[in-house]
Residue, then its C-alpha position, 0 to 999 in steps of 0.5 A: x475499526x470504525x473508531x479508529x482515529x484517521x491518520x495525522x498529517x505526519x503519521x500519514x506522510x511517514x512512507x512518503x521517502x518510499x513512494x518517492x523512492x518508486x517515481x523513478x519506476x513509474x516514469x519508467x512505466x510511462x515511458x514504456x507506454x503504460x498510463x499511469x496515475x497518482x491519487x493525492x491525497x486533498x489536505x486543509x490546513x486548521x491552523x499555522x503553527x509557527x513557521x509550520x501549518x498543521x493539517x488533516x486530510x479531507x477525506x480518507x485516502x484512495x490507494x496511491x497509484x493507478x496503473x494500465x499496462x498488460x491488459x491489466x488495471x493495477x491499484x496499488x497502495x505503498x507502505x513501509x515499515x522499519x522492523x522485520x513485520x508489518x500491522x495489518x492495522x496499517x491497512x485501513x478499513x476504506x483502503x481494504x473496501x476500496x481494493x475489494x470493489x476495485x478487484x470484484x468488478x473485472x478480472x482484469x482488476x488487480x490491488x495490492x500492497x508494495x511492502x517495504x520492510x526494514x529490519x534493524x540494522x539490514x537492508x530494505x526488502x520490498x515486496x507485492x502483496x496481492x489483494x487476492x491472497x491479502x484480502x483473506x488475512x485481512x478481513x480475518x484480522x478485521x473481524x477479531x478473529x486472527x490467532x496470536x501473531x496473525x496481526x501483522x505480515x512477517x519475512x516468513x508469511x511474505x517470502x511464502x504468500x508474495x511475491x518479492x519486488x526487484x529494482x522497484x519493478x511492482x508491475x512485474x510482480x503484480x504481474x505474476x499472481x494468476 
């Protein structure tokens, strides 16, 4: 997975209607008391392309959002998908070491994926996927030795490992994984 290519501009923006679509939530958060941070992403421009500029991030991207509440510290990383499963791909190498160190330091600790899946056609479904169950299944996939259809997340393997995400509130599902 090292040779991977990072992510374009417009590949790493496509879950970006998502992530806005959850501000609303995070404002709710912070007016409940709870600290809550975004991680940008820091961009430079190569060259300008008629009335657009192209543009590469810097560095690889921390997971998106930071939230205190609880007793808790939740990292958290938003992705989207349109279909009925998600590419464990899609969760990049720097992103799953990120979530890994995060977690080992503190019980405390919590990471995850906020997983929106939209099949054809349907509404979208949107669900926590702790780090703590996720983690396995990844480094399985990342290490080559996933069985035909375990490269990706499913309705199936979603409804029975996380925990599905109501009115955009991901604290109260991240908050129920013991």
């Amino acid at each position: 997975m090292s040779g991977t290519s990072r992510p374009t501009a417009s590949q790493a923006n496509r879950g970006k209607p998502f992530e806005q679509s959850l501000e609303a939530m995070h404002e709710f958060y912070k007016g409940r008391g709870h600290c809550f941070a975004r991680f940008p992403t820091p961009y430079k421009v190569i060259r300008k392309q008629g009335p657009s500029l192209v543009v590469v991030p810097e560095k690889p991207a921390e997971p998106d959002f930071m939230l205190i509440a609880c007793g808790l510290s939740i990292v958290a990383d938003a992705k989207s998908t349109v279909g009925d499963s998600w590419p464990l791909s899609k969760l990049e190498e720097h992103q799953a070491a990120f979530f890994s160190r995060w977690t080992e330091q503190s019980e405390a600790h919590r990471a995850g994926v906020i997983l929106c899946i939209q099949p054809e056609g349907m509404g979208q479904t949107i669900w926590w996927v702790d780090w703590s169950i996720l983690r396995s299944v990844w480094e399985t996939w990342f290490q080559g030795n996933a069985k035909r259809g375990e490269a990706s997340l499913n309705t199936f393997w979603l409804t029975n490992h996380a925990v599905q995400v109501k009115n955009l509130d991901w604290l109260t599902a991240a908050r129920s994984i013991q």
